[in-house]
GUSE-445179 format. One line per 10 residues: for each residue y negated, z negated, x negated of C-alpha. Coordinates in steps of 0.1 Angstrom, whole numbers. Example, Ala and Ser with C-alpha at 12.3 -4.5 7.8 and 13.67 -1.06 7.14 Angstrom:
45:-78:-123  11:-71:-137
***
This chain:
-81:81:313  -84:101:278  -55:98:255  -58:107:219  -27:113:197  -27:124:163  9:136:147  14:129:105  44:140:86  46:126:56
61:140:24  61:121:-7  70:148:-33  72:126:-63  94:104:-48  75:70:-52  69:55:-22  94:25:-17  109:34:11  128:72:-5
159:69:0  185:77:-30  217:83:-35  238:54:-47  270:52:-68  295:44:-34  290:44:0  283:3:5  252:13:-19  240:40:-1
241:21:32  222:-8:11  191:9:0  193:32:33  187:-5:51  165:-16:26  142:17:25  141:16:66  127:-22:60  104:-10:38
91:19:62  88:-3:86  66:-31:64  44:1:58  41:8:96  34:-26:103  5:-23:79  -13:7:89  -12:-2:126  -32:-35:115
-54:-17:89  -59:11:119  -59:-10:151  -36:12:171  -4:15:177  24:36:155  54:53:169  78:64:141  103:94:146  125:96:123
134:106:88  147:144:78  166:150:50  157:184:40  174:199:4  180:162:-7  142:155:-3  133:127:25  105:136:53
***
């Protein structure tokens, strides 16, 4: 059996895909959007495996100098 795997990190430097995640005034915010930008990724994911036909495992998000990865 052949496997194929492919690896993408992802780095939106102008901040515009929908699922960033920001910094809110208190901390109920911040969880809010956090919840609502891991529904969002996960819309997106949900999309490219049917646009691609395969199947998408997601990692995780890094916060690296207040930039998301």
């Amino acid at each position: 059996m052949k496997l194929n795997h492919l690896f993408i990190s992802v780095l939106d430097v102008n901040e515009q895909l929908p699922f960033v995640i920001k910094e809110a005034k208190n901390l109920q915010q911040n969880f809010e959007l956090q919840e609502k930008a891991k529904e969002e990724l996960n819309r997106f994911i949900v999309l490219l495996e049917k646009q691609f036909k395969e199947d998408i495992f997601y990692i995780g998000t890094d916060v690296i100098c207040e930039k998301s990865f």
